[in-house]
C-alpha positions in Angstrom: 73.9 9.9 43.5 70.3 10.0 44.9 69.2 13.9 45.0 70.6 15.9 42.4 70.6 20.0 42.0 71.0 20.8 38.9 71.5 24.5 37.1 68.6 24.9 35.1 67.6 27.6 32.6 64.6 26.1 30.7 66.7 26.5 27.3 67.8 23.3 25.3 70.5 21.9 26.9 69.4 22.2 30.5 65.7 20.6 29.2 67.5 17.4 27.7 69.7 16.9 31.1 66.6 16.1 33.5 65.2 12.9 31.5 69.0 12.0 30.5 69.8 11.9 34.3 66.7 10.1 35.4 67.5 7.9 32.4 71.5 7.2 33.4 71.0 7.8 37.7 68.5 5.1 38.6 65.8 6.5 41.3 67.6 9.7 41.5 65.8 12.6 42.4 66.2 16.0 40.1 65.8 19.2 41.7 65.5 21.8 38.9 67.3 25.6 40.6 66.6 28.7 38.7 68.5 31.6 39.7 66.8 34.7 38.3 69.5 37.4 37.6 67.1 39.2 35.6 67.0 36.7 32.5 64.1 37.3 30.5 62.1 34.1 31.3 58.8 33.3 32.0 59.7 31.0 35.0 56.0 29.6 35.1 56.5 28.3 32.1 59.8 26.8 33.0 58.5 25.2 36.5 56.1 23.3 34.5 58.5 22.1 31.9 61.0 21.3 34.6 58.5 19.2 35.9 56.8 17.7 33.1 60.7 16.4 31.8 61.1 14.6 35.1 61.9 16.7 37.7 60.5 16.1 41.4 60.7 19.6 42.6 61.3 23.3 40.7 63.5 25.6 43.2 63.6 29.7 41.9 66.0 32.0 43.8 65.1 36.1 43.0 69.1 37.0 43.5 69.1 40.2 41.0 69.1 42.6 43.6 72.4 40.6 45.0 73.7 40.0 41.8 74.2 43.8 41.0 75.1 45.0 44.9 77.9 42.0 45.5 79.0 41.2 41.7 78.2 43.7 39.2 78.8 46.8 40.8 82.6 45.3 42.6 83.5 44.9 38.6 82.2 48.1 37.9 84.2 50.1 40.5 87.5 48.4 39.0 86.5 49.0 35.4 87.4 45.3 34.4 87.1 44.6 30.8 88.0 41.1 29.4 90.1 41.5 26.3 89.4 45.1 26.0 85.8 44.4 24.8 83.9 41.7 26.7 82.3 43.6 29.6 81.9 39.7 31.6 78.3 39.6 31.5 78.4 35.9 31.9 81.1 35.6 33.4 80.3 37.6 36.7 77.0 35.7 37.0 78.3 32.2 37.2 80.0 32.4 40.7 76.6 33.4 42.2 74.9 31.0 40.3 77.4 28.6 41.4 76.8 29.4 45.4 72.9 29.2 45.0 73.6 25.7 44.0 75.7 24.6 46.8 73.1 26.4 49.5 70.2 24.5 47.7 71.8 21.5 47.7 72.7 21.7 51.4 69.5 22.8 52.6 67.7 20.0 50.2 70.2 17.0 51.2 71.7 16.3 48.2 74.5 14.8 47.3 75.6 16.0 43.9 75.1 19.0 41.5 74.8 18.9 37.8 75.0 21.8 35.3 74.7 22.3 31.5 78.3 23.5 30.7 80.0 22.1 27.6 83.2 20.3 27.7 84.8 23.6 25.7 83.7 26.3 27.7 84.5 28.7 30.2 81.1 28.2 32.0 82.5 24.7 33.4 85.2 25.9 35.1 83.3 29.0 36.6 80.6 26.9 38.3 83.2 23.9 39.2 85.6 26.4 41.4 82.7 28.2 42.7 81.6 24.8 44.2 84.9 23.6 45.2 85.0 26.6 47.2 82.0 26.0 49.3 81.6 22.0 49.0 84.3 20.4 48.2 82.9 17.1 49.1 79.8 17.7 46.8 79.6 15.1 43.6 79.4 17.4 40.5 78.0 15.6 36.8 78.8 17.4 33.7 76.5 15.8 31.6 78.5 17.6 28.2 81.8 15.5 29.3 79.6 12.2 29.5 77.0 11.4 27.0 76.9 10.9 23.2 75.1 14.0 22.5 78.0 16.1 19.9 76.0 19.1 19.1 72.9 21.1 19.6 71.0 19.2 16.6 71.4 16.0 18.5 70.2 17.5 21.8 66.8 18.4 19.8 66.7 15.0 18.2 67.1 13.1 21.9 64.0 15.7 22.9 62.2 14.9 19.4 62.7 11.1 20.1 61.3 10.9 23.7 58.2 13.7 22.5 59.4 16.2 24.2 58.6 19.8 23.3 62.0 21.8 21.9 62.4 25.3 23.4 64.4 26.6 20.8 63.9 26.7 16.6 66.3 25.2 14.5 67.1 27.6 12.2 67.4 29.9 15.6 69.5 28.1 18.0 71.8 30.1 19.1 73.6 29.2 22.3 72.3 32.3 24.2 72.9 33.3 28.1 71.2 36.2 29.6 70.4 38.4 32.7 70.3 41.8 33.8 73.7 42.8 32.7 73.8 42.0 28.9 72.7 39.0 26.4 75.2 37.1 24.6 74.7 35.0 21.1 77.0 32.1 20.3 76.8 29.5 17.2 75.0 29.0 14.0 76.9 31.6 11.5 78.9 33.5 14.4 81.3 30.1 14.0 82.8 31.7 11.5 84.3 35.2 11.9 84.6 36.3 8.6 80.5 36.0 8.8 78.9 39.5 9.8 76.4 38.7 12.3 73.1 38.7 11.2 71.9 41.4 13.7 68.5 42.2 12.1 67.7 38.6 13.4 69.8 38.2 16.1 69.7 41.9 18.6 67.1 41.3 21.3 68.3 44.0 23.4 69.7 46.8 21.2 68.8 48.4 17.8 71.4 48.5 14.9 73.3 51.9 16.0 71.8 52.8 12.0 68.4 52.2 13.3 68.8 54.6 16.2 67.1 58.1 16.7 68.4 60.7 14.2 68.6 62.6 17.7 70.7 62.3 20.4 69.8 61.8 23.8 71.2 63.2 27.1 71.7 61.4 30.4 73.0 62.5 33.5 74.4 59.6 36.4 75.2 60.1 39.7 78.0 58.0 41.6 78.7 57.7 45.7 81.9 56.2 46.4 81.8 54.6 42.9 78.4 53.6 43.2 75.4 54.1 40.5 72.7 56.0 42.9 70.7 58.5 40.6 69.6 58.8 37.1 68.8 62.3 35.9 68.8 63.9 39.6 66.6 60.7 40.9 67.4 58.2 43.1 67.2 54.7 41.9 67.6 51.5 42.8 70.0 49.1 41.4 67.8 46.4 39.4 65.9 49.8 38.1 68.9 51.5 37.1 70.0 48.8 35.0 67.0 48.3 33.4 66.5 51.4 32.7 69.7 52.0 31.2 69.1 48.5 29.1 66.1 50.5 27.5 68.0 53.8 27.2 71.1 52.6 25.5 68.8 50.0 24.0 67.3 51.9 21.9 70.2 54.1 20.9 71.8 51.3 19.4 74.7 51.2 22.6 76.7 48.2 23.7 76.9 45.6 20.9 79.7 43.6 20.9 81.3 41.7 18.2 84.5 39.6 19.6 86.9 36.6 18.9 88.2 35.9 22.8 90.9 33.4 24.2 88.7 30.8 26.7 90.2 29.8 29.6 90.8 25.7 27.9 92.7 27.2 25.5 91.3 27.8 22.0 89.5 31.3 20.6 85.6 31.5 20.0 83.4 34.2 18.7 80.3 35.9 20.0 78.1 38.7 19.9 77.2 40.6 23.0 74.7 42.9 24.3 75.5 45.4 27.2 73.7 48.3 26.6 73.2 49.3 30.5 76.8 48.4 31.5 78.6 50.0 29.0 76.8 53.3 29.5 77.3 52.9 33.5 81.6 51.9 32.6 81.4 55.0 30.8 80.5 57.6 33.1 82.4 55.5 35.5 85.2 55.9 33.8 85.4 59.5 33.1 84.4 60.3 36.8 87.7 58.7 37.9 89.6 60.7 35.5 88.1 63.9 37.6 88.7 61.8 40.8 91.8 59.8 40.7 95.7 60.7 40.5 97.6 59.5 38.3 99.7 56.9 39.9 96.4 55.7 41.6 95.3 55.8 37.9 98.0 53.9 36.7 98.3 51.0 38.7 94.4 50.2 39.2 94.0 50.2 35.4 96.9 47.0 35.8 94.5 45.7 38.5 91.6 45.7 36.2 93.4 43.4 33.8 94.1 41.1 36.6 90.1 41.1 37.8 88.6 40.5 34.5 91.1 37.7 34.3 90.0 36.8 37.5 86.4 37.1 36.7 86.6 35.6 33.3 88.4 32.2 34.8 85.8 31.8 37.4 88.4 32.8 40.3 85.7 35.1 41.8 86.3 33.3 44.9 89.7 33.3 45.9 91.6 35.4 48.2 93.9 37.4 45.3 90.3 38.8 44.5 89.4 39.5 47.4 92.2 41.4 48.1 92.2 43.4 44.6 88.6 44.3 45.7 89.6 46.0 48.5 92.1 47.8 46.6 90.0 48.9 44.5 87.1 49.7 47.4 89.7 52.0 48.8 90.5 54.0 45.6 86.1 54.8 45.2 86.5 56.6 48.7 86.6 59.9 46.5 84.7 58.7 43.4 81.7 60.6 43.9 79.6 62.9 41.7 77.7 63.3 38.3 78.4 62.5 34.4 76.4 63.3 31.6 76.7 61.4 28.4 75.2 62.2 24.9 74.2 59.1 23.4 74.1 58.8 19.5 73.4 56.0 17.3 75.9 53.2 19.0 78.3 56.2 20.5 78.4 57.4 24.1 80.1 61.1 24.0 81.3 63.1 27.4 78.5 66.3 27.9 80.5 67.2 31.0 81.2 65.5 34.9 81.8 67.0 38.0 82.9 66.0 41.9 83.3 67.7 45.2 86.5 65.4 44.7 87.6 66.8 41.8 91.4 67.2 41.7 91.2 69.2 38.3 91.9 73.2 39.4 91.4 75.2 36.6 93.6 78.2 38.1 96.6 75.3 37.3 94.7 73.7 34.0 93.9 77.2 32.4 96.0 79.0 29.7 95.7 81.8 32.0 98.8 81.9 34.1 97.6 81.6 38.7 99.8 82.4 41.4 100.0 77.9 42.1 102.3 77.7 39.5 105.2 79.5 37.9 106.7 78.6 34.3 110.0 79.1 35.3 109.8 76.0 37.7 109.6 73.7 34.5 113.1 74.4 33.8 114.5 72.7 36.7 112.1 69.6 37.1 112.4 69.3 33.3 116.2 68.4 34.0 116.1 66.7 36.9 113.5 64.6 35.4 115.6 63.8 32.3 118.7 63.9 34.1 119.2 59.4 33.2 119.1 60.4 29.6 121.5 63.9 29.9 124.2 61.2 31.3 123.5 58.3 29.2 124.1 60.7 25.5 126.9 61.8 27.2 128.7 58.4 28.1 127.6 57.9 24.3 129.4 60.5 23.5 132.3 60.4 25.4 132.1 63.4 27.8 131.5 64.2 30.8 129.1 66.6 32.9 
C-alpha cells in the first residue's frame, strides 16, 4: 500500500488517521480528498492541517452542485424517508463521496483508499459498496476495525501525545456530519435516549421551534416535473435554493429531528438531526403529488419510497434495483408540476394552498354542489358490486343463499 486516498473531513477522527497511517504503512504516501457537499468548513484551514499531520498532497472536489442535481433531488422526487423520520442526510451523500474517491485514486495512481468510518456504523458499508462498485480491485483500510483507538477520548489523547492540535472540545465532541442537506449530532449525552438533547448547545442550523418568530412566515415553491425551480415566483438555482431554505426554515425552528434508528449491522442508535431546507422542500413536495398523482400511482410509489430509503440508507445507491425504482419514480414526476405555499410557524410547516396545470382535483366532482360528471344514484350500484365478496361471505355465514 504505497499511495493512499483517504476521505478526509478535517474533524477528529479523519486528523488522527494521516500520522496513524504514515505511522503503520511505511513510505506510504497520504493523499487527503475533501468533497465539499456544502459542509460548513473552512477548507484552508483544513489543507494546511491535512498537511501539517503528514499528508503529501490536499485534493478538494466542489460536487454540491452534483450532489443536489444526481442525489438529493432523485430522493426527493420519491419522498424516501428512513424510519418515517430520518430524511438520509448522510446517507445520500456517502455514495458520491464514495465515487470521488475511486476517480481520485485512479487519476492519482493509488492503490488503496482509506476512510474514517467506525466499525458500528452505517457509514462503512455506504462508502465500501460504493467502491466495490467502481474498483473492485482497489485496497480499502478501515483504520476503526484496526487500531487500538476505543473511543473519541483516545483519539484526542493519540493527537495530545504526538502535539498535535485537536479540532474538537472535549466537553463538545459530538460525532457530527454535515453538508448542504442537514447536520446531524451523535454521542456525548444523546447515548442515552431517555436524555433530552441539550439543544441550546447543540442546534447549529435551526432555532428551538420556542425561540421562533411569534409570526408566521409564508413561502411559495415552484416544482417542474418534480423539480425545485423557483422560490417566491424566482428562479433559483439548486445550491441557492437549499440554502436559502436552510435559513428560512432555520430560523423558524423547522426540521429538527430527534430519533432512535435500526443501522444496517444490526443494533439501534440515537441522533439528533437538522433538515431544515429538506423538510420544507418534502413538504410541498408532498402535497403537490396529492394534486398530481392518482391514487393507485399514489399507493404503490409510497411502497417504493420505503424500498429507496432502505436502499439509500444501506449504501445500495448503486445497484441496479435503484436504478430501476428511480426510473419509476422519474416516470410518475412527468405531471408533478406547479406551486405550494407553506406557512411556517415555530417548528410547523402548514398547507396555505398548491396548484398544477396537472391537477386531477375537479371541483365540479369535489364540491357539495351536485355537476352534471356525476350522478348520486350511480353509488348504489358500484357500492354493491364493490362489496359484493363480503354480501356472499355473511351469507355463506349465515347459511343462505343469493
Amino acid at each position: 500500500m504505497n499511495k493512499i486516498v483517504l476521505a478526509y473531513s478535517g474533524g477528529l477522527d479523519t486528523t488522527v488517521i494521516i500520522p496513524w497511517l504514515k505511522e503503520n504503512y511505511e513510505n506510504c504516501e497520504v493523499i487527503a480528498c475533501c468533497v465539499d457537499l456544502g459542509q460548513s468548513a473552512d477548507y484552508e484551514v483544513i489543507k494546511k492541517r491535512a498537511l501539517k499531520t503528514g499528508a503529501k498532497e490536499v485534493v478538494v472536489i466542489d460536487a454540491r452542485e452534483e450532489f443536489m442535481n444526481d442525489y438529493v433531488f432523485p430522493m426527493l422526487k420519491a419522498n424516501a424517508i428512513y424510519e418515517e423520520k430520518y430524511l438520509l442526510g448522510t446517507s445520500i451523500a456517502r455514495p458520491l463521496i464514495a465515487k470521488k474517491l475511486v476517480d481520485t485514486s485512479l487519476a492519482k495512481g493509488a492503490d488503496s483508499i482509506c476512510h474514517g468510518a467506525t466499525g458500528k456504523g452505517n457509514d462503512q458499508i455506504r462508502f465500501e459498496l460504493t467502491i466495490r462498485a467502481f474498483a473492485p480491485q482497489m485496497n480499502i483500510i478501515a483504520p476503526w476495525r484496526l487500531w487500538d483507538i476505543k473511543s473519541r477520548e483516545d483519539a484526542m489523547e493519540y493527537l495530545e501525545k504526538r502535539g498535535i492540535e485537536i479540532p474538537s472540545r472535549k466537553e463538545q465532541s459530538y460525532s457530527r456530519d454535515d453538508n448542504i442537506l442537514h447536520l446531524s449530532h451523535e454521542g456525548l449525552e444523546l447515548e442515552d435516549p431517555v436524555n433530552e438533547p441539550d439543544y441550546k448547545s447543540l442546534l447549529q442550523m435551526s432555532v428551538r421551534p420556542e425561540d421562533a418568530p411569534d409570526k408566521s412566515e409564508y413561502i411559495e415553491l415552484e416544482f417542474d416535473r418534480g423539480i425545485p425551480v423557483k422560490l417566491d415566483g424566482k428562479a433559483i438555482a439548486p445550491v441557492e435554493l437549499l440554502d436559502t431554505l436552510n435559513k428560512i426554515g432555520g430560523r423558524n425552528g423547522v426540521g429538527i429531528t430527534d430519533l432512535v434508528e435500526n443501522r444496517v449491522v444490526g443494533m439501534k442508535s440515537r441522533g439528533v438531526y437538522e433538515t431544515p431546507g429538506g423538510t420544507i422542500l418534502y413538504a410541498a413536495h408532498r402535497e403537490l403529488e396529492r394534486l398530481c398523482l392518482d391514487r393507485k400511482t399514489t399507493a404503490f410509489k409510497e411502497q417504493v419510497a420505503l424500498e429507496l430509503a432502505d436502499l439509500i440508507y444501506a449504501g445500495q445507491w448503486f445497484t441496479p434495483l435503484r436504478e430501476a425504482l428511480s426510473a419509476f419514480v422519474d416516470k410518475t414526476q412527468e405531471t408533478v408540476t406547479g406551486s405550494v405555499k407553506l406557512r411556517l410557524y415555530k417548528g410547523n410547516i402548514i398547507l396555505a394552498g398548491s396548484k398544477s396545470p396537472n391537477s386531477l382535483y375537479n371541483m365540479e366532482l369535489s364540491s357539495f354542489t351536485t355537476g352534471e360528471l356525476y350522478n348520486h344514484k350511480d353509488a348504489e350500484g358500484f357500492i354493491k358490486l364493490f362489496g359484493l365478496p363480503m354480501t356472499v361471505r355473511a351469507l355463506m355465514k349465515q347459511g343462505k343463499t343469493l
